[in-house]
C-alpha positions as CSV (number, residue, x, y, z in Angstrom):
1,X,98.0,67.9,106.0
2,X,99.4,70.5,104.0
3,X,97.8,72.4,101.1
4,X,98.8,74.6,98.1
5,X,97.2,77.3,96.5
6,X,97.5,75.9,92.9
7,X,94.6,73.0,94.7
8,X,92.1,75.9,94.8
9,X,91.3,76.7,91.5
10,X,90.7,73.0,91.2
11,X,87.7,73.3,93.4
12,X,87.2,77.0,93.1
13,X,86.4,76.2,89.0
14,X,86.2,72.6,89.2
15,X,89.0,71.6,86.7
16,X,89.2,68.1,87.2
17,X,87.2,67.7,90.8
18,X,83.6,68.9,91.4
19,X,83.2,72.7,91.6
20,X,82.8,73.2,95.5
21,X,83.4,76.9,96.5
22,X,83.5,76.2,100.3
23,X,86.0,73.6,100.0
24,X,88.1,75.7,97.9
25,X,88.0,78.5,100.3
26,X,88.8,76.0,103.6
27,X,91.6,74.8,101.7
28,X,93.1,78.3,101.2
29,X,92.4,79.2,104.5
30,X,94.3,76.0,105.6
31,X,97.5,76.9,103.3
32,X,97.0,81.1,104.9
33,X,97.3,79.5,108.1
34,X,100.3,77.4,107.2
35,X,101.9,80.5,106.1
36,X,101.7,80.5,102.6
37,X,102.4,84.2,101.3
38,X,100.1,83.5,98.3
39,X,97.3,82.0,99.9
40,X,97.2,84.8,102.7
41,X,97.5,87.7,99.9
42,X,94.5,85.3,98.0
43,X,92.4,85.2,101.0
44,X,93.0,88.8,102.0
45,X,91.8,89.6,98.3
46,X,88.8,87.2,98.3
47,X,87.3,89.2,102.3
48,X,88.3,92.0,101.2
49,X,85.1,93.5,100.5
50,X,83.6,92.2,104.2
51,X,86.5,92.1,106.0
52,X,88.6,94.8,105.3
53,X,90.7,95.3,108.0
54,X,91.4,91.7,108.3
55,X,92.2,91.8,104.8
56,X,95.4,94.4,106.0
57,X,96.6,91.6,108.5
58,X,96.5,88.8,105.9
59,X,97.8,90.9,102.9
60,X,100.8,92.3,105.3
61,X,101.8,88.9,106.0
62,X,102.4,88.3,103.0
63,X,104.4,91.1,102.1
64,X,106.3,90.2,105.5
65,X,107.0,86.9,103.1
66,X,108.2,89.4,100.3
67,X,105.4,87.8,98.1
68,X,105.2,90.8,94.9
69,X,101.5,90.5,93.8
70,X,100.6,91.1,98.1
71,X,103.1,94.1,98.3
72,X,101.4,95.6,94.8
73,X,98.4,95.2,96.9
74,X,99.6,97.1,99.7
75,X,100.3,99.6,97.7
76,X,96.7,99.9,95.9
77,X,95.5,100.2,99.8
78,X,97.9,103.4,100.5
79,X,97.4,105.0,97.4
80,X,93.5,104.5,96.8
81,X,91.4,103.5,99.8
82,X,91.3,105.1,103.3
83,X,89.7,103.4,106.3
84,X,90.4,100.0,105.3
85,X,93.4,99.5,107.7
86,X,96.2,102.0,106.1
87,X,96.3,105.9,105.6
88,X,96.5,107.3,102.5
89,X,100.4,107.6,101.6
90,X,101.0,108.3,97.7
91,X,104.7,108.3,98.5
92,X,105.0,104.7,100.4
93,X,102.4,103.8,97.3
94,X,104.6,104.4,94.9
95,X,107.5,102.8,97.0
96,X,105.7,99.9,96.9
97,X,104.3,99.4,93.4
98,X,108.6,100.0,92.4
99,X,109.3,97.1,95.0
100,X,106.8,95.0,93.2
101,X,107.9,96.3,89.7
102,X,111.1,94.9,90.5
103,X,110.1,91.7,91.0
104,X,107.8,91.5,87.9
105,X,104.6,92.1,88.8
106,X,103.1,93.5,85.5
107,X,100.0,95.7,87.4
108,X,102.8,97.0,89.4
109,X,105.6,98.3,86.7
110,X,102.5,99.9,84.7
111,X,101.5,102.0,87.7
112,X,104.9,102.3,88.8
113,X,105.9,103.9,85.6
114,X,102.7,106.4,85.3
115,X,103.7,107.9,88.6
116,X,107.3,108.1,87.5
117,X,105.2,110.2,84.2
118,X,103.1,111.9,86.9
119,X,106.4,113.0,88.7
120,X,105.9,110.9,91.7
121,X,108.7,109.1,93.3
């Protein structure tokens, strides 16, 4: 049986079904093991606070799936957090917000152009 990610907000805010927060997050698990870039990047996001260094594996797959929002992600990891999987790197930070800027990731063109201000590149 194969899942999407647009089916979890259905159950995650119960628009149209009844609100049922562990279904919801089964069903995304289902679709990050199916390989879905944007469920893995959702799920990394939704652990992260418990799990962080699974939340690495599952956001680096999906940057392995060039999905933008997950490599903006990455990037927020190398340029703010240490210990969570990933050394601090401004430089592959910034590589990475420009990556994601390209491919229109708003979050990502706003901090990709303050460190082009800031004189990072």
């Amino acid at each position: 049986m194969n899942f999407t990610v647009k089916q979890r907000p259905g159950c995650l805010l119960g628009k149209g079904v009844v609100k049922d927060e562990q279904k919801a997050t089964q069903r995304l698990r289902l679709a990050a093991r199916q390989g879905l870039a944007e469920a893995q990047h959702h799920l990394g996001m939704d652990i992260y606070s418990t799990f962080r260094e699974k939340t690495i594996k599952l956001i680096r797959k999906a940057v392995r799936q060039g999905y933008a929002h997950a490599i903006f992600s990455l990037g927020l990891c190398y340029s703010e957090y240490e210990g969570i999987g990933v050394r601090r790197d401004p430089r592959l930070a910034v590589k990475l917000y420009h990556t994601a800027a390209r491919s229109g990731v708003v979050g990502a063109s706003i901090f990709s152009l303050y460190a082009i201000v800031m004189g990072l590149k």
